[in-house]
C-alpha positions as CSV (number, residue, x, y, z in Angstrom):
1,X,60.5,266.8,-155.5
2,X,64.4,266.3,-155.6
3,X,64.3,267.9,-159.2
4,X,62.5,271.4,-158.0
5,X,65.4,271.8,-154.8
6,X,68.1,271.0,-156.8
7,X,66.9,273.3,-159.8
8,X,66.5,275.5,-157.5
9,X,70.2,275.2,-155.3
10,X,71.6,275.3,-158.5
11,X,69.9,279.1,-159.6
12,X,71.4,279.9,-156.3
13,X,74.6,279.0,-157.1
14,X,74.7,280.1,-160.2
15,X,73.9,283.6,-159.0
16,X,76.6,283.8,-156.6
17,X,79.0,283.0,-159.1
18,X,78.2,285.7,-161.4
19,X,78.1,287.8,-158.5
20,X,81.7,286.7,-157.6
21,X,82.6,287.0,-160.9
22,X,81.4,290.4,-161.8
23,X,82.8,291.2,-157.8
24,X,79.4,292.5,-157.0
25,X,78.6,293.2,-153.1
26,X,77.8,290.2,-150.9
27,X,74.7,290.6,-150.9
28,X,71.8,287.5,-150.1
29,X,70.3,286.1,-153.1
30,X,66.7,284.2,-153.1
31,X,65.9,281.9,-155.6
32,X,62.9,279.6,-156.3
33,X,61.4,277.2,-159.0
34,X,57.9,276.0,-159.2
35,X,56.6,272.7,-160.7
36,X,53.4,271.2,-161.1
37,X,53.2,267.4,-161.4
38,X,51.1,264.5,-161.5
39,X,52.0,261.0,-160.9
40,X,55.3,261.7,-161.2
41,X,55.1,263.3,-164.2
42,X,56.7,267.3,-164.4
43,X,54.5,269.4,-166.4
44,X,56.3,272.7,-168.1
45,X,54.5,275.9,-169.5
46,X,52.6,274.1,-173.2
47,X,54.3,274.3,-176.1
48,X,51.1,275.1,-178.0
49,X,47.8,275.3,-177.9
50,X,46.8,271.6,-178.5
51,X,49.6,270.9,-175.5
52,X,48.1,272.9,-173.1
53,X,44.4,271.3,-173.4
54,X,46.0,267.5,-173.4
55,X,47.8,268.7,-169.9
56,X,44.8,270.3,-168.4
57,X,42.6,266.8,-169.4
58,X,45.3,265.2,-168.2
59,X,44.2,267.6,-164.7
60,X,40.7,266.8,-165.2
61,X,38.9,265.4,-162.2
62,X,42.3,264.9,-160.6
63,X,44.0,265.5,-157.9
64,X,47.8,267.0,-158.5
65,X,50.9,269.0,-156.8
66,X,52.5,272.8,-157.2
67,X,55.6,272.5,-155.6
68,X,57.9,275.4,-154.8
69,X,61.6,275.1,-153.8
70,X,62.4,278.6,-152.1
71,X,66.0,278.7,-151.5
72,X,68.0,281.5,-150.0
73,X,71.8,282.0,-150.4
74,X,74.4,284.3,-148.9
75,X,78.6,283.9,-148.8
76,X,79.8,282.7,-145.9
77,X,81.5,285.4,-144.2
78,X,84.7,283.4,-143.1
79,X,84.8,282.4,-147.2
80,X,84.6,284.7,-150.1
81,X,83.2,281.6,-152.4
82,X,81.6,279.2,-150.1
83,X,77.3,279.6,-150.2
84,X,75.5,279.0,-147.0
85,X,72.4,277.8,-148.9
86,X,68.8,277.1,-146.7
87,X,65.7,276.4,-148.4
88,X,61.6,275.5,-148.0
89,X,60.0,273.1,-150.2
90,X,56.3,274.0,-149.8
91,X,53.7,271.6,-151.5
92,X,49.9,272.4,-152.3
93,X,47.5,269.6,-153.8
94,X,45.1,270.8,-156.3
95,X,41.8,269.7,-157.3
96,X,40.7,270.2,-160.6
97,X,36.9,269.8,-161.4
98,X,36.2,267.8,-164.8
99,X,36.5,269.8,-168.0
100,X,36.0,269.5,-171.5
101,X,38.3,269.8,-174.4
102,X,36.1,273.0,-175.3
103,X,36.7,274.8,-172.1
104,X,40.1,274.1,-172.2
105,X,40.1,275.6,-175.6
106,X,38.3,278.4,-174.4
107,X,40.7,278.8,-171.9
108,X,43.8,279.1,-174.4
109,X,42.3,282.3,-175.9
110,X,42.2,284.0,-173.1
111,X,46.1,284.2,-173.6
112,X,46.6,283.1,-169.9
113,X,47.8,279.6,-169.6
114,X,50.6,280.0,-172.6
115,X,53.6,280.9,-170.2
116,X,52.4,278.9,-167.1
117,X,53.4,275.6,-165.5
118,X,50.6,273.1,-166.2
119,X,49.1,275.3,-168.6
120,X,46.7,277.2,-165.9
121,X,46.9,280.2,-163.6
122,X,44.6,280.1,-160.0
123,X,44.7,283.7,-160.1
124,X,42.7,284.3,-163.5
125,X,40.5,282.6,-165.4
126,X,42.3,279.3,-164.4
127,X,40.8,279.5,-161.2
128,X,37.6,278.3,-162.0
129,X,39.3,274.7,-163.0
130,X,40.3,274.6,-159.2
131,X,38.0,272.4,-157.3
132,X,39.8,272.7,-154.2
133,X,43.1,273.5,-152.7
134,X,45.2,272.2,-149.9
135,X,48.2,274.2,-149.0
136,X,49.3,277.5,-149.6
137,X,47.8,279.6,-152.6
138,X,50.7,281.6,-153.2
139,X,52.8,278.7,-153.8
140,X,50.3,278.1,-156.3
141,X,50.3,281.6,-157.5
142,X,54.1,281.8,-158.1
143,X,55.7,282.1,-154.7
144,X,54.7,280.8,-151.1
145,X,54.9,284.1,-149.3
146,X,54.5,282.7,-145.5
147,X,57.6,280.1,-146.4
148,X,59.6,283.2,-148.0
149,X,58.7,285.4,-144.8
150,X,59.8,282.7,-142.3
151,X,63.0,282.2,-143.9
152,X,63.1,286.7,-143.8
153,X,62.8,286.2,-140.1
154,X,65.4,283.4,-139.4
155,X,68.0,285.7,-141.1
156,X,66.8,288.4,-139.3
157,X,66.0,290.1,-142.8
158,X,63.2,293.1,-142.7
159,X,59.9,292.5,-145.1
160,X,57.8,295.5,-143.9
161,X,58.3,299.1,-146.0
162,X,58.9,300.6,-142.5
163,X,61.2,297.8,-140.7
């Protein structure tokens, strides 16, 4: 959990700096880093095919976490380099149904899982490894849009075409 907020702070940061240092406006920046993970273990997009069928075994008829650090960042207006930096950490378990080494397989060639965390996507042809889900599906998806808005309202920042 500390990993994905810092990651996350950090991209913030970073962002601001190169927006100091090319003296770009003042302008909010939202960041946010997803990671899925299972006893503790982080698991990154697969490095090849036969990596991205031991993860998703490794998800078989288990229960793990997507975790999302959303983190919003704007200049403080009394300094032009300190970042007033709030953030969400939203968390959603998912479980997976058992699967076989020749779905998973099946599941590489569809192209889908090769530049997703954990090696699956809930919004394709992943989804039908998803047994159930507690938590938000968006943060699953890629970003947790309730936990983005919420932090749009508290900074009093518009998120409807005709606000």
């Amino acid at each position: 959990m500390d990993f994905v907020i810092k990651n996350t702070q950090q991209k913030c940061l970073a962002a601001h700096a190169i927006r100091q240092q090319k003296e770009l406006p003042h302008k909010p920046i939202l960041t946010a880093d997803t990671i899925v993970a299972l006893d503790g273990k982080i698991f990154g997009k697969p490095e090849n095919k036969d990596h991205a069928i031991a993860m998703l075994l490794e998800f078989s008829g288990r229960r793990h976490s997507v975790m999302t650090c959303v983190c919003f960042g704007e200049t403080d207006p009394r300094s032009d380099t300190e970042v007033k930096i709030m953030f969400d950490l939203v968390r959603t378990e998912i479980q997976f149904a058992n699967l076989t080494a020749n779905q998973c397989a099946k599941y590489w060639d569809t192209n889908e899982p090769k530049d997703k965390a954990g090696a699956y996507g809930i919004q394709g042809y992943g989804g039908l490894f998803v047994e159930s889900l507690e938590g938000s599906y968006s943060n699953v998806v890629g970003l947790p849009i309730v936990e983005t808005c919420k932090i749009f309202k508290e900074k009093n920042i518009g998120y409807w075409l005709n606000q």
